[in-house]
Residue frames as a rotation matrix with the C-alpha (Angstrom) as fourth column:
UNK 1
0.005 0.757 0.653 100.82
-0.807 -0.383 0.450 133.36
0.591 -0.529 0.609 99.21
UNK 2
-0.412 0.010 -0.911 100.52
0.243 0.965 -0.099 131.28
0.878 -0.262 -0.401 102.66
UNK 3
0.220 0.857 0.466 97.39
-0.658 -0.222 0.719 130.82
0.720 -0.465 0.515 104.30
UNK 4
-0.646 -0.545 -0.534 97.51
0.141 0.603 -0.786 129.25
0.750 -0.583 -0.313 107.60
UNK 5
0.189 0.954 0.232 94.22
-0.456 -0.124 0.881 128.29
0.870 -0.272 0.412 109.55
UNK 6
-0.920 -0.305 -0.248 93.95
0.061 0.513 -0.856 127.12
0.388 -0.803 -0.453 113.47
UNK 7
0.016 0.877 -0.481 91.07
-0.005 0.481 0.877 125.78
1.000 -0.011 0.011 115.13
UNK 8
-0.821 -0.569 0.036 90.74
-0.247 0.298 -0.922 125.40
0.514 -0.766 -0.385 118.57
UNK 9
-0.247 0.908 -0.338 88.31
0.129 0.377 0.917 123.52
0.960 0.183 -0.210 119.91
UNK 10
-0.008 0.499 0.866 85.51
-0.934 -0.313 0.172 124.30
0.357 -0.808 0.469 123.39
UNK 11
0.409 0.783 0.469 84.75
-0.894 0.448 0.031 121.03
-0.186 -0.432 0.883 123.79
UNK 12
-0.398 -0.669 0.628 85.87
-0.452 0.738 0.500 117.48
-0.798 -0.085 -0.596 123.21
UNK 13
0.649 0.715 -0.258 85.22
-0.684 0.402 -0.608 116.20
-0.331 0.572 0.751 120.01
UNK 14
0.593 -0.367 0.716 85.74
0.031 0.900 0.435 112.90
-0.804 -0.236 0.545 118.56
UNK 15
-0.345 -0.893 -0.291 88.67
0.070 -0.333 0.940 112.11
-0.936 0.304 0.177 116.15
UNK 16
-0.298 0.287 0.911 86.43
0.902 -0.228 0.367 111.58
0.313 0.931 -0.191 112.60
UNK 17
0.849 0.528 0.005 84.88
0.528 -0.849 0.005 115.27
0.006 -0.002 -1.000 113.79
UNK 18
0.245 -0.806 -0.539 88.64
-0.173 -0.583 0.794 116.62
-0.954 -0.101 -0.282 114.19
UNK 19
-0.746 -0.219 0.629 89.34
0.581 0.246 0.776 115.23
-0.325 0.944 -0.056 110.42
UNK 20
0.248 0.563 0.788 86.25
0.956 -0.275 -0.105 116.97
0.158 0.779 -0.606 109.19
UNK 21
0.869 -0.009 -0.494 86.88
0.111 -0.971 0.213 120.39
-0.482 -0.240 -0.843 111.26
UNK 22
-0.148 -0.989 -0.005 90.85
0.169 -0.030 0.985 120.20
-0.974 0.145 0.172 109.61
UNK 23
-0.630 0.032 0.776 88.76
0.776 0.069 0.627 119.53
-0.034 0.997 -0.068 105.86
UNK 24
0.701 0.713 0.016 86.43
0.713 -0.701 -0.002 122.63
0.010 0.012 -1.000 106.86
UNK 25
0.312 -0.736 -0.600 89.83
-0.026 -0.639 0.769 124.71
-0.950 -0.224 -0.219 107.56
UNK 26
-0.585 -0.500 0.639 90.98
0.384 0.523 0.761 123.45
-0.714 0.691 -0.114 104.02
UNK 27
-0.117 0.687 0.717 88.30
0.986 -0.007 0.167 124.27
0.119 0.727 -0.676 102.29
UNK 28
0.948 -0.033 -0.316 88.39
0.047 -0.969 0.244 128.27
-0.314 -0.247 -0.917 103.62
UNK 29
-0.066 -0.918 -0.391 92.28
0.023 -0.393 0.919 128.49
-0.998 0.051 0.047 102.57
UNK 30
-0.469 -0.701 0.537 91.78
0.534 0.259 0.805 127.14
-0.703 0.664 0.253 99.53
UNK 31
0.718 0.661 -0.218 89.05
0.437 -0.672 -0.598 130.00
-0.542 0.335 -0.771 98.43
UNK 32
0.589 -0.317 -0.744 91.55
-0.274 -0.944 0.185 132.27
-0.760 0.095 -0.643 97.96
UNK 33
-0.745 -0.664 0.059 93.51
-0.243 0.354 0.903 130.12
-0.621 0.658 -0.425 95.11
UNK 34
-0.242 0.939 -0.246 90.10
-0.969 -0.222 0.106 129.98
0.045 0.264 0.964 93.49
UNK 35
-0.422 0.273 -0.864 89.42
-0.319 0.848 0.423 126.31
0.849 0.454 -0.271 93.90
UNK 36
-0.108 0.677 0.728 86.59
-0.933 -0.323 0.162 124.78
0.344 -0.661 0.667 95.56
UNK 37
-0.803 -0.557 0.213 87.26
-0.575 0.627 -0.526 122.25
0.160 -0.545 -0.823 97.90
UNK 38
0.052 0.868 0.495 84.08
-0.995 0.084 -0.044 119.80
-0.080 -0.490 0.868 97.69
UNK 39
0.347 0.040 0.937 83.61
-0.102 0.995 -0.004 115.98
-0.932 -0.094 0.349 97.20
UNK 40
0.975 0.116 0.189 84.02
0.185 0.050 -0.982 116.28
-0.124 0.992 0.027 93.60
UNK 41
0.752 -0.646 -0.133 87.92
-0.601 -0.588 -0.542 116.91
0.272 0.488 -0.830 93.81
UNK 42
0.857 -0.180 -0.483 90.26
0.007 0.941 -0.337 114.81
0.515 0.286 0.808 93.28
UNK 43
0.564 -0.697 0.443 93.35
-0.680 -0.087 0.728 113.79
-0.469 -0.712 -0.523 95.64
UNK 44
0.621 -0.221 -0.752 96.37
0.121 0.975 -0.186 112.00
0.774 0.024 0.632 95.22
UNK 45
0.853 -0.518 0.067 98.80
0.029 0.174 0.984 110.35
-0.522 -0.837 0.163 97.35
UNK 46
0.417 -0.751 -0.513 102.36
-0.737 0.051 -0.674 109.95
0.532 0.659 -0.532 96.76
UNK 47
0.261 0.070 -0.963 103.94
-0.022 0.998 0.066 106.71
0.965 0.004 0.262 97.83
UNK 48
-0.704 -0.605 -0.372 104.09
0.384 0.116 -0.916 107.65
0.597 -0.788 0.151 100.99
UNK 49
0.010 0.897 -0.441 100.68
1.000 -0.014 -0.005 108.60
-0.011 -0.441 -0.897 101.62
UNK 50
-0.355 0.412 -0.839 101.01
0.472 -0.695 -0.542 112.28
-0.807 -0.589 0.052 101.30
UNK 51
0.165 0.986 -0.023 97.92
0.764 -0.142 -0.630 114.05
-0.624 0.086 -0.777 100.06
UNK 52
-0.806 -0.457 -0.375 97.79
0.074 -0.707 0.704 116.16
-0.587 0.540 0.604 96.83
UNK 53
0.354 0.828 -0.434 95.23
-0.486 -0.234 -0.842 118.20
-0.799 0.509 0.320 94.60
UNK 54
0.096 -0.091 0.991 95.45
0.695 0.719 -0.001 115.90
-0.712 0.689 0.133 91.49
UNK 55
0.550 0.272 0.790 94.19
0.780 -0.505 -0.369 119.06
0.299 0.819 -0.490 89.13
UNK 56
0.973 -0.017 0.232 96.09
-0.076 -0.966 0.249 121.90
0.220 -0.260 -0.940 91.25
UNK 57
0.519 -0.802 -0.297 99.38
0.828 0.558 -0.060 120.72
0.214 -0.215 0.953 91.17
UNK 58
-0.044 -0.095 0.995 100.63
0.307 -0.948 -0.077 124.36
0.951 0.302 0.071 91.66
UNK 59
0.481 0.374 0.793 98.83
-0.709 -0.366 0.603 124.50
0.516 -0.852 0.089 95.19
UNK 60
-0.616 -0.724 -0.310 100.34
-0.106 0.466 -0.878 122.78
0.780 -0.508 -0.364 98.38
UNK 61
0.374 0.918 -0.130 98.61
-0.614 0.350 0.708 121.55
0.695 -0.184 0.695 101.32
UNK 62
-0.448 -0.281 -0.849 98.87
0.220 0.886 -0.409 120.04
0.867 -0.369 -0.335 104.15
UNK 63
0.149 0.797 0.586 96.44
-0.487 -0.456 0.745 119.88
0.860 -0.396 0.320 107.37
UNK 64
-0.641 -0.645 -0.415 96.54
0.007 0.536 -0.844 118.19
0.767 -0.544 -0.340 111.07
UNK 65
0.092 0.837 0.539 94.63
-0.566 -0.402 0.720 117.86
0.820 -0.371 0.437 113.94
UNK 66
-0.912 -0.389 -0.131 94.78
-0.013 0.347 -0.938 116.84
0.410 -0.854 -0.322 117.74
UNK 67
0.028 0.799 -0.601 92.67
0.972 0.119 0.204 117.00
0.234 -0.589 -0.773 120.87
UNK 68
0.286 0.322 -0.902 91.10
0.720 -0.694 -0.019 119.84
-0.632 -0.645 -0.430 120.88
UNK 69
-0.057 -0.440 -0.896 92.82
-0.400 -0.812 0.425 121.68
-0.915 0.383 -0.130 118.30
UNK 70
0.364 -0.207 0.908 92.99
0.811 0.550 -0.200 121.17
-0.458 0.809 0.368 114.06
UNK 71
0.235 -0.814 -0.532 95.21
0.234 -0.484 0.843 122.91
-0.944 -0.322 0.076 111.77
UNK 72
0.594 0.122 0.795 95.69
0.688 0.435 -0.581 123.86
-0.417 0.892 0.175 108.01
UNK 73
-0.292 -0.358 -0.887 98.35
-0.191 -0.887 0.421 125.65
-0.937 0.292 0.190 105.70
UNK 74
0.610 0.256 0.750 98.08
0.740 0.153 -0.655 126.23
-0.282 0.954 -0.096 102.24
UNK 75
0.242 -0.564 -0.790 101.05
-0.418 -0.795 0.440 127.67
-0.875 0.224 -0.428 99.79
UNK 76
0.856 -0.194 -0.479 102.53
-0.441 0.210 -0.873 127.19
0.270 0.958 0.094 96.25
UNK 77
-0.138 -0.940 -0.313 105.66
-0.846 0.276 -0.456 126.03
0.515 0.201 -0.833 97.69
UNK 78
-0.445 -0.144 -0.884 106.44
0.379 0.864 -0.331 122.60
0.811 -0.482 -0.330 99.93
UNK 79
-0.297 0.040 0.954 104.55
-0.628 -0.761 -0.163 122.67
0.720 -0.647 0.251 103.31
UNK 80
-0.208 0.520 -0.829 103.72
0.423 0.812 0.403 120.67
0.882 -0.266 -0.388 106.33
UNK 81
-0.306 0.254 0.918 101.96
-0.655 -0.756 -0.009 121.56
0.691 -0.603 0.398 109.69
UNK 82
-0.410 0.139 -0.901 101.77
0.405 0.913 -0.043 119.66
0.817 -0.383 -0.431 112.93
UNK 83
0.314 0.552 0.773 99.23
-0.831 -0.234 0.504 120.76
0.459 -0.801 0.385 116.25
UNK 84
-0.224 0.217 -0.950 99.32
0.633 0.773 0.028 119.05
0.741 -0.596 -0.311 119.17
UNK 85
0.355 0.268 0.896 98.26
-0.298 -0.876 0.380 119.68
0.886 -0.402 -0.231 122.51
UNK 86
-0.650 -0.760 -0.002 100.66
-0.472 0.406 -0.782 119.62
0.595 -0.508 -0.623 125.28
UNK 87
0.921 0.325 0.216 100.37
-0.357 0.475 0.805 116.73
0.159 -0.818 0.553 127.53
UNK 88
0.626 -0.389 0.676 102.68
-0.402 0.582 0.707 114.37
-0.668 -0.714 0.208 129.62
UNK 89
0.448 -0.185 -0.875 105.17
-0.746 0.462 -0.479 113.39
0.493 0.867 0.069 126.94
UNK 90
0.988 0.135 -0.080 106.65
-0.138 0.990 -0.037 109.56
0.074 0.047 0.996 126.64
UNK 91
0.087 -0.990 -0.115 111.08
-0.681 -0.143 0.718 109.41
-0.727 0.016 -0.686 127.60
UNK 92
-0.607 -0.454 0.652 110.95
0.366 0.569 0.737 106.40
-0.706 0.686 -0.179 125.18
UNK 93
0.866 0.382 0.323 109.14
0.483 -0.470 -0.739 108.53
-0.131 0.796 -0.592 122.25
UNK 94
0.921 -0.360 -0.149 112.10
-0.232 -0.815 0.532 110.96
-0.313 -0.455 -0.834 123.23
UNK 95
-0.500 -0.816 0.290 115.29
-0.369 0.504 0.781 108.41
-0.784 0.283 -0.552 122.90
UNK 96
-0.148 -0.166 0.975 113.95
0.598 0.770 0.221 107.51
-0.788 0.616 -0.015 119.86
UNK 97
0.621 0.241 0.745 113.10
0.757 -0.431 -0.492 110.74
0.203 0.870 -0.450 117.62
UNK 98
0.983 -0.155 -0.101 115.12
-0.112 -0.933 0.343 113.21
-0.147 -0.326 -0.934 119.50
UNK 99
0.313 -0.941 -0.129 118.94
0.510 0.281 -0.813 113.63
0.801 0.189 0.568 119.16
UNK 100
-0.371 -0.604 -0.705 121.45
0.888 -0.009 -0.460 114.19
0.272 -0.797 0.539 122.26
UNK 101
-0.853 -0.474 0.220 121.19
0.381 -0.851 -0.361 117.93
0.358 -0.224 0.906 122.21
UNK 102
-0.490 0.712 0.502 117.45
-0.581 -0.697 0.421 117.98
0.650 -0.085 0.755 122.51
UNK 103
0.131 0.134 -0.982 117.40
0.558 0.809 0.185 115.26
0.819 -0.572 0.031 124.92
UNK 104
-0.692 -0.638 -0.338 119.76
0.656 -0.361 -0.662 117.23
0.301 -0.680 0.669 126.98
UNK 105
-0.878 -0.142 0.457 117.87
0.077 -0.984 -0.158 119.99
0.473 -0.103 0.875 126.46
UNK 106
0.408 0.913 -0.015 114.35
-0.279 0.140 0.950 118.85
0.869 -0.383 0.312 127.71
UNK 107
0.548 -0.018 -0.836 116.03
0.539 0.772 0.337 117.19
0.640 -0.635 0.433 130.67
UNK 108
-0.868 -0.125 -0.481 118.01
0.346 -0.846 -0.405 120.70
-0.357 -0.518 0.778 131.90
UNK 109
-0.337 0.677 0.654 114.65
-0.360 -0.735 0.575 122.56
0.870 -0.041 0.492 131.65
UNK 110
-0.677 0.422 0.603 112.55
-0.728 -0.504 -0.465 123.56
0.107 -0.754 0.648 134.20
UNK 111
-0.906 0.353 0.234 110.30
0.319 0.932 -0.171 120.43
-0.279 -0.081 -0.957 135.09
UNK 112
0.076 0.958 0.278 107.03
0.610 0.175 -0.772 122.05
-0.788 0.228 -0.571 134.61
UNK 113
0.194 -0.042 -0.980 108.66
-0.720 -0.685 -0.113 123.40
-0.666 0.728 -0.163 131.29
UNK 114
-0.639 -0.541 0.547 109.23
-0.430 0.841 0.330 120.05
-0.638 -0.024 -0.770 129.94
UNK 115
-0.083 0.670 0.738 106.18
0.476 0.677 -0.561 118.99
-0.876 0.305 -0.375 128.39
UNK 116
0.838 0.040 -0.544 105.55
-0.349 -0.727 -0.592 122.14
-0.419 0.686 -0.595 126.31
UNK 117
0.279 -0.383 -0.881 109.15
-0.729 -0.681 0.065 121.69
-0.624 0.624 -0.469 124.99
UNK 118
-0.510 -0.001 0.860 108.96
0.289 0.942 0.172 118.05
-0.810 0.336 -0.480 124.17
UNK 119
0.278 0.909 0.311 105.71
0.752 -0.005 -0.659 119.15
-0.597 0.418 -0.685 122.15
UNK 120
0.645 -0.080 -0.760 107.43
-0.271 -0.954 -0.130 122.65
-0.714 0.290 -0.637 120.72
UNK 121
-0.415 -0.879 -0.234 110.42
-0.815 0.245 0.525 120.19
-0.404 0.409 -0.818 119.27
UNK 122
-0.588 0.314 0.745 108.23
0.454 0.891 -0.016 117.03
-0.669 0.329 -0.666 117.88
UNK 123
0.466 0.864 -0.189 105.72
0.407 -0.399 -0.822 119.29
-0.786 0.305 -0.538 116.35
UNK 124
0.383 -0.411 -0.827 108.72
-0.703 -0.710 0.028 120.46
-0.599 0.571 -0.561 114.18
UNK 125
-0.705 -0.572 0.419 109.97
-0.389 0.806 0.446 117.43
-0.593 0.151 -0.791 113.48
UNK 126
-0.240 0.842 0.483 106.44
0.503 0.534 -0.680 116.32
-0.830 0.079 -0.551 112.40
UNK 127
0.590 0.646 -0.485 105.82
-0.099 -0.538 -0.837 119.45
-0.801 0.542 -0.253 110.62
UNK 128
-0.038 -0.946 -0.321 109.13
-0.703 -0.203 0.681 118.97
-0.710 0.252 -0.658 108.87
UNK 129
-0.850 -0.352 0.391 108.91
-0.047 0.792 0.609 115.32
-0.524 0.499 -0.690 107.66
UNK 130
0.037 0.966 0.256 105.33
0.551 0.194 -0.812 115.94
-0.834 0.171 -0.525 106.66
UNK 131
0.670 -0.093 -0.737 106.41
-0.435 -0.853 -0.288 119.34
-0.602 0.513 -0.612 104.01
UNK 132
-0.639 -0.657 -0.399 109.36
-0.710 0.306 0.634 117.02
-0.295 0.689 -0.662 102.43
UNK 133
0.124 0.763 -0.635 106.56
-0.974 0.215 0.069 114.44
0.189 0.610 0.770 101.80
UNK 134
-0.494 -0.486 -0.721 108.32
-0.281 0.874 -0.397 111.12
0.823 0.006 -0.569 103.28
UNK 135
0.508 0.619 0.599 106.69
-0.648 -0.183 0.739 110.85
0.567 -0.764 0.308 106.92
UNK 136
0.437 -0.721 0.537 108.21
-0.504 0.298 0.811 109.05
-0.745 -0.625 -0.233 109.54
UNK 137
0.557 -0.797 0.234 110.88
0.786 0.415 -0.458 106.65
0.268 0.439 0.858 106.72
UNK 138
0.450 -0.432 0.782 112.35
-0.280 -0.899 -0.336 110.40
0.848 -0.068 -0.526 107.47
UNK 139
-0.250 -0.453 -0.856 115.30
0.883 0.256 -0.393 109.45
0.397 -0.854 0.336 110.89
UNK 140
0.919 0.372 0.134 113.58
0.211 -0.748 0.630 112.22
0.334 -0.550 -0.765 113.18
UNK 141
0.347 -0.853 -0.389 117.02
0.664 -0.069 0.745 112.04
-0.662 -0.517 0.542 114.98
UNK 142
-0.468 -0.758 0.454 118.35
0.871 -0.311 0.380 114.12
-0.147 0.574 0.806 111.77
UNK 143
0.372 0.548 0.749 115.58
0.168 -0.833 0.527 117.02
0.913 -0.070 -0.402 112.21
UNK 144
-0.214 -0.596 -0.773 117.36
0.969 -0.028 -0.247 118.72
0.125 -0.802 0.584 114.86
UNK 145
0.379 0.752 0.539 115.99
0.348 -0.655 0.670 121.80
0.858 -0.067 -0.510 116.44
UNK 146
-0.371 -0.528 -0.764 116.87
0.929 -0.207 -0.308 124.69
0.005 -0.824 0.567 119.22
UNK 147
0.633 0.757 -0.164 115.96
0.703 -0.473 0.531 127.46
0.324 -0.451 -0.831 120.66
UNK 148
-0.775 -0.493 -0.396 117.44
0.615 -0.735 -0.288 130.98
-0.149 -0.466 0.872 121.37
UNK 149
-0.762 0.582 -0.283 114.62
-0.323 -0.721 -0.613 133.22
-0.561 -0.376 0.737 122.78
UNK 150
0.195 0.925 -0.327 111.88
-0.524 -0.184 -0.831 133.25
-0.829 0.333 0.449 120.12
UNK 151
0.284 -0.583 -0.761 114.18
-0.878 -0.477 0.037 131.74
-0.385 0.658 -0.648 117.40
UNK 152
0.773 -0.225 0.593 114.04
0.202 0.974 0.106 128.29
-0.602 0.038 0.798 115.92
UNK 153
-0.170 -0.924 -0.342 117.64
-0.948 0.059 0.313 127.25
-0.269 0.377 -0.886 115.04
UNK 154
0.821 0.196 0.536 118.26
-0.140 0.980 -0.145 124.72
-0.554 0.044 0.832 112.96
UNK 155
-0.336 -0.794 -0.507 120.56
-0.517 -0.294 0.804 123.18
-0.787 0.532 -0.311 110.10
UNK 156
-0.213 0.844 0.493 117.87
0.367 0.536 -0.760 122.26
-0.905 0.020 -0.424 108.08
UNK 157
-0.898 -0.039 -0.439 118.61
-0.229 -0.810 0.540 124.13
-0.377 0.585 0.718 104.72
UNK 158
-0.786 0.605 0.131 115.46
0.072 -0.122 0.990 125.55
0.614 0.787 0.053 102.22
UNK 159
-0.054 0.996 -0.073 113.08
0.783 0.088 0.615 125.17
0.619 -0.024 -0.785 104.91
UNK 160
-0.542 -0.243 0.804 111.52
-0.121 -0.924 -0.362 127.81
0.831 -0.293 0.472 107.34
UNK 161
-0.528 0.395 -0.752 110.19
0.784 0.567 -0.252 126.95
0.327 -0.723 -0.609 110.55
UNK 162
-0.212 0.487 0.847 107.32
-0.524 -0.788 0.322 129.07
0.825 -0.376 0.423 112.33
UNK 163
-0.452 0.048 -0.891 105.72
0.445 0.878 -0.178 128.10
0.773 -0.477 -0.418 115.82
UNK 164
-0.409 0.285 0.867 102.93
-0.587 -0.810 -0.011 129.43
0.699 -0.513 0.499 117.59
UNK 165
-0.823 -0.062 -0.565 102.18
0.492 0.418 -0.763 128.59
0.284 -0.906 -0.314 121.26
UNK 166
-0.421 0.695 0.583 98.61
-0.438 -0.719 0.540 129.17
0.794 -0.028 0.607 121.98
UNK 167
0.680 0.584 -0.443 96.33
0.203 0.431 0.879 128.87
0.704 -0.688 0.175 125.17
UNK 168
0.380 -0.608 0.697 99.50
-0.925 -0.267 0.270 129.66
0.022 -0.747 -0.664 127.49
UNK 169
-0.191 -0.891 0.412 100.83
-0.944 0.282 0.173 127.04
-0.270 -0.356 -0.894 126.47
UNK 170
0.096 0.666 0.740 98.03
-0.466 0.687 -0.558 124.23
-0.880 -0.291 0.376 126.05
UNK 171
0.937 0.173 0.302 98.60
0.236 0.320 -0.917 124.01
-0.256 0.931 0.259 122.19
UNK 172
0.077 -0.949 -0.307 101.12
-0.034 -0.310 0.950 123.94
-0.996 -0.062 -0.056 120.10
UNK 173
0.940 0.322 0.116 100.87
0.081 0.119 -0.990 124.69
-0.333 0.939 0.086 116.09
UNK 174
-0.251 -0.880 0.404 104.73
0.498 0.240 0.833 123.88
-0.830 0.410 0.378 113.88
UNK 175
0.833 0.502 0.235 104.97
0.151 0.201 -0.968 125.17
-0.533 0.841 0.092 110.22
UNK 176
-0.245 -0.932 0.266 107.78
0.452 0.133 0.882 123.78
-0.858 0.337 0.388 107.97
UNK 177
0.655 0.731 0.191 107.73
0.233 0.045 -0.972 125.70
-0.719 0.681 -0.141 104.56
UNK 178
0.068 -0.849 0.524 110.13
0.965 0.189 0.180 125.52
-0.252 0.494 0.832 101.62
UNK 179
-0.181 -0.483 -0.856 112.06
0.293 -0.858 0.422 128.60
-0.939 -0.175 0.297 100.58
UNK 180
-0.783 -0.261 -0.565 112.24
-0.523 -0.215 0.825 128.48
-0.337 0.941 0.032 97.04
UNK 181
-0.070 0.643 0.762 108.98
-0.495 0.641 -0.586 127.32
-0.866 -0.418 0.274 94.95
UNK 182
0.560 -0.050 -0.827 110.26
-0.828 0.017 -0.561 127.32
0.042 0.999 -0.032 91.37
UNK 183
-0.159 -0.657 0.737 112.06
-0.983 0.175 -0.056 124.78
-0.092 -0.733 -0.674 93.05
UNK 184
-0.307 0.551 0.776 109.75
-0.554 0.559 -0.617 122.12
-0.774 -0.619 0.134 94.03
């Protein structure tokens, strides 16, 4: 089973209120695995700082949140999920997480197609290194990503990649999720 919650905020809110709306998404996915998500439950980290039920070691987890937008999956296997909401993106963010081909490729698109796919290709990358559990120690350069119509290509074995594009464009939700959970 893999629940997958999106938010999208009216209004501007501030960034502790985007951390609670992401733990209010959380707390609705995890219903359905019967466990209630209140103060009383315990987290760990792994040495890299991602977040685990301590008692539910079974369940998976992983949540996000931007301007304007917050994000949550929940599954038994490996998962990570990254939102963002397109803006102006940074060329030196770009030469440093991206690799040639998706350089190339943001730089032969369509100028006012540019942001969106900066944001359509980081948002994997994010969602990616976030589901294996390392965060950025992960070279982003080695998450490599494309596009053919609807179709993320990679060469990324075990994982699956989803990506919805919401608002016409304004948002962008990633999800990276492992293939196999007897696995894990």
């Amino acid at each position: 089973m893999v629940i997958i919650m999106i938010m999208i905020s009216i209004a501007d809110i501030p960034r502790k209120k985007q951390h609670e709306h992401a733990h209010s998404l959380l707390r609705e996915c995890l219903k359905p695995f019967d466990i209630d998500y209140s103060g009383d439950i315990k987290i760990s980290k792994n040495e890299y700082g991602k977040p685990s039920l301590t008692e539910y070691e079974r369940v998976k987890y992983n949540i996000s949140h931007a301007e304007g937008i917050c994000a949550c999956i929940v599954s038994e296997k490996e998962c990570g999920i990254d939102c963002e909401a397109v803006r102006p993106y940074r060329p030196n963010v770009m030469k440093r997480a991206f690799s040639e081909s998706e350089i190339n490729m943001i730089e032969k698109a369509r100028e006012d197609e540019r942001n969106l796919l900066f944001f359509r290709l980081w948002t994997l990358k994010e969602a990616y290194i976030k589901a294996i559990g390392i965060g950025l120690s992960y070279p982003l350069k080695n998450a490599v990503f494309d596009f053919s119509g609807n179709e993320i290509i990679t060469g990324i074995p075990d994982y699956d990649f989803r990506q919805y594009i919401l608002k016409g464009g304004k948002y962008v939700v990633s999800v990276a999720l492992h293939k196999f959970a007897d696995e894990i």
